[in-house]
C-alpha positions as CSV (number, residue, x, y, z in Angstrom):
1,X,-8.8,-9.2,-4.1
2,X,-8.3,-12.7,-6.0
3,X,-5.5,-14.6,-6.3
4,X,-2.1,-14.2,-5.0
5,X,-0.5,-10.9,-3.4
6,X,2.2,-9.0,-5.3
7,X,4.4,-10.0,-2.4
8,X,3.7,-13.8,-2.7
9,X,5.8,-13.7,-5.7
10,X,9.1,-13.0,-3.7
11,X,9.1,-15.2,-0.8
12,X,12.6,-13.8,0.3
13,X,11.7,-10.4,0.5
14,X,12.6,-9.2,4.3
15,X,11.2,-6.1,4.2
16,X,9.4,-4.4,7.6
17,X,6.4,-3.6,5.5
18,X,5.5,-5.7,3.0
19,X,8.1,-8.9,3.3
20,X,6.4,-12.8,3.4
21,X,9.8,-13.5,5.2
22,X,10.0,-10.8,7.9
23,X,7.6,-12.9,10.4
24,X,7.7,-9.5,13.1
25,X,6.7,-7.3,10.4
26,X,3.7,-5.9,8.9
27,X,3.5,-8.1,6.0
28,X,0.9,-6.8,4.3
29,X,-0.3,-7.8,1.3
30,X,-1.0,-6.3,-2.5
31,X,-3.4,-6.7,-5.3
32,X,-4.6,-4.8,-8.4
33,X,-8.4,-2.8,-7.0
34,X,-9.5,-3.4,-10.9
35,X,-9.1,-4.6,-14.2
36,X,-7.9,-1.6,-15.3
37,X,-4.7,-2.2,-13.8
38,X,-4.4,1.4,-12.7
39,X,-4.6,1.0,-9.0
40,X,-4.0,-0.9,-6.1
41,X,-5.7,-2.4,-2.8
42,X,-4.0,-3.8,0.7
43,X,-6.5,-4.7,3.3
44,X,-4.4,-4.1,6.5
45,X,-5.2,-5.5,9.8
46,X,-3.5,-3.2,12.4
47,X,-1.9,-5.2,15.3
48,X,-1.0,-4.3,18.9
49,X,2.7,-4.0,18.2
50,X,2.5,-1.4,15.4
51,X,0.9,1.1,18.4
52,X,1.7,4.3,19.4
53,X,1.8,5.0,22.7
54,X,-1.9,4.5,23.0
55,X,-2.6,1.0,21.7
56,X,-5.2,1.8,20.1
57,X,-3.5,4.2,18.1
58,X,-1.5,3.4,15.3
59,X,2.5,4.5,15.4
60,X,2.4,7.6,12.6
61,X,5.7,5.2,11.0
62,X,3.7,2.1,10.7
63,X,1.3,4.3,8.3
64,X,4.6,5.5,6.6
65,X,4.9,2.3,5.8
66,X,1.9,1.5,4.2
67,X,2.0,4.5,2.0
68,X,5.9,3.8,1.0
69,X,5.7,0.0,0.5
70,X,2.3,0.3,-1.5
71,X,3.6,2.9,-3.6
72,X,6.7,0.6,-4.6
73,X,4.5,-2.3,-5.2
74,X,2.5,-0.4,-8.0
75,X,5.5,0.5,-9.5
76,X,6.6,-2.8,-9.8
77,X,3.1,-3.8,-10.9
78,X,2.9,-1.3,-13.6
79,X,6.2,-2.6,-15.3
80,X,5.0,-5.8,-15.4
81,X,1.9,-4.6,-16.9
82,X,3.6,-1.9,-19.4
83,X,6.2,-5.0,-20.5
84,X,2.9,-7.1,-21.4
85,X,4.1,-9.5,-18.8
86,X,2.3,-11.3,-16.1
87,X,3.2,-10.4,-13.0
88,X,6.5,-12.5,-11.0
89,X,7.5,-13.7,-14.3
90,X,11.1,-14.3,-14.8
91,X,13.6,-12.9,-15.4
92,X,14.0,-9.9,-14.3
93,X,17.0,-7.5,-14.1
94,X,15.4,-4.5,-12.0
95,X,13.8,-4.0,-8.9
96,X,12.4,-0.9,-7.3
97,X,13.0,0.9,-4.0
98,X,12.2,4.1,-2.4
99,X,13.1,7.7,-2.9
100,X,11.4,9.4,-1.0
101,X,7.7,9.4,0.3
102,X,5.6,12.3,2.1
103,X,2.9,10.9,4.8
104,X,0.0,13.9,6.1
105,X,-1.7,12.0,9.0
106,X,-5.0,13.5,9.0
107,X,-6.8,11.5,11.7
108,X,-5.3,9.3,14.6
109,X,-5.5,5.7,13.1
110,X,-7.2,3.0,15.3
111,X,-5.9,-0.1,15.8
112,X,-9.0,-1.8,17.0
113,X,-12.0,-0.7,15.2
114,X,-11.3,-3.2,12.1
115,X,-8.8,-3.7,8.8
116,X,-7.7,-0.2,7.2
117,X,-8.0,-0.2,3.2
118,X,-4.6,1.6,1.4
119,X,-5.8,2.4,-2.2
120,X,-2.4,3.5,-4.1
121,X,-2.9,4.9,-7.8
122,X,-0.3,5.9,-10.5
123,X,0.4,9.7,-10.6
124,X,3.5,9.3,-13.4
125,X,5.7,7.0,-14.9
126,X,9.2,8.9,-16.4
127,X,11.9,6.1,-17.2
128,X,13.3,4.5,-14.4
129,X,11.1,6.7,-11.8
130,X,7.2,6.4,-10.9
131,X,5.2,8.7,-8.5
132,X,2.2,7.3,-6.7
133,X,-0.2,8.9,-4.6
134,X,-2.1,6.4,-1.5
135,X,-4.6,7.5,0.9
136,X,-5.5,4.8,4.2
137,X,-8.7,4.7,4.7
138,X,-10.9,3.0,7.8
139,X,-14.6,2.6,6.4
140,X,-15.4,5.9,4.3
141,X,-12.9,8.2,6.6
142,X,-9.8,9.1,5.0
143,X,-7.4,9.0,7.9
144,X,-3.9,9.5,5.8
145,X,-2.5,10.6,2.6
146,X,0.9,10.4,1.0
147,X,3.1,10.1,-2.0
148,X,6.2,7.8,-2.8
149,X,8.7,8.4,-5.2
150,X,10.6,5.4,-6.2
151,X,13.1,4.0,-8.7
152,X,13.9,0.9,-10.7
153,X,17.4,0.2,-10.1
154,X,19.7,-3.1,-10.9
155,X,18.7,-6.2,-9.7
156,X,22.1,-8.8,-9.5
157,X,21.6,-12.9,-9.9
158,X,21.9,-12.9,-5.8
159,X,19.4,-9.8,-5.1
160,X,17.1,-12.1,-7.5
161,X,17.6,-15.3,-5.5
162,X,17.5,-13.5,-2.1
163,X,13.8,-12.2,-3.4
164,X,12.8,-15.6,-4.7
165,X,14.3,-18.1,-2.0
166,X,13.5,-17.6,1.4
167,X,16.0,-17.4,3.9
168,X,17.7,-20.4,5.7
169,X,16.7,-18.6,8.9
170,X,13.3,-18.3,7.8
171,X,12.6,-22.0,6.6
172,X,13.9,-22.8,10.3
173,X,11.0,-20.6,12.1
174,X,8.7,-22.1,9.6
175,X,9.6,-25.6,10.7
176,X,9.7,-24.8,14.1
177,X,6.2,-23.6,13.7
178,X,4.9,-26.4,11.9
179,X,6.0,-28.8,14.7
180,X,5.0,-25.9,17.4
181,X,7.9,-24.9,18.7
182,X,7.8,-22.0,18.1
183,X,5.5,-19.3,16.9
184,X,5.4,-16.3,14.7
């Protein structure tokens, strides 16, 4: 995993699971697993907030999570890659979100023994829709599977700029921070 995340491209993004600008979320982060461009890798570090009710067992939504926003990332990925573009070039006039996405939790996740590795492959690409399949695993052990389904809808000038410019509110936090007042 070299250089920069999918997600670093679009500081705005607020999303729970995979938004630089939600400082309570998950914030996980995305890169091509090869040079093949066919799949992709997010090293996850589980945190005590995204427990169960154990805490060392992570909540079966927080894996949801990183089987939907993975899924979404590829598919953004791959049309960047199928365009012959590099990825976070600009302009662009689309932007993907979810369908739908199917999570079998296999094994209770733990939430202390170390960072859990999503690997998220292309299953098909039909127009405007792509399928991907992810499995989370810890070590060797597969501990969940899933699928997403997502879409490439319109993107306006503002949904651009909200992807690309942080948010006032989060420039604050992050000055706040840097003089410690407050932290993330």
């Amino acid at each position: 995993m070299q250089g920069k995340a999918f997600q670093d491209y679009f500081p705005g993004n607020l999303c729970h699971g995979c938004g630089p600008s939600n400082l309570k979320g998950m914030r996980m982060k995305s890169f091509w697993r090869d040079e093949k461009m066919e799949e992709t890798i997010c090293m996850w570090h589980p945190r005590r907030g995204f427990s169960a009710a154990s805490e060392n067992v992570l909540h079966g939504g927080t894996s949801g999570s990183l089987i939907d926003c993975n899924g979404v990332w590829l598919a953004i990925a791959d049309r960047y890659r199928r365009g012959g573009r590099r990825f976070g070039d600009l302009p662009i006039d689309w932007w993907y979100v979810s369908r739908n996405f199917h999570v079998e939790l296999k094994h209770p996740v733990p939430t202390d023994q170390g960072p859990l590795a999503v690997y998220t492959r292309l299953i098909e690409v039909s127009g405007r829709k792509t399928f991907t399949e992810s499995k989370i695993l810890l070590g060797e052990k597969e501990l969940v599977t899933g699928t997403t389904f997502s879409i490439a809808v319109p993107l306006t000038r503002r949904g651009l700029e909200d992807l690309i410019y942080p948010t006032n509110e989060w420039l604050v936090i992050k000055v706040l921070h840097f003089f410690g007042l407050a932290y993330p």
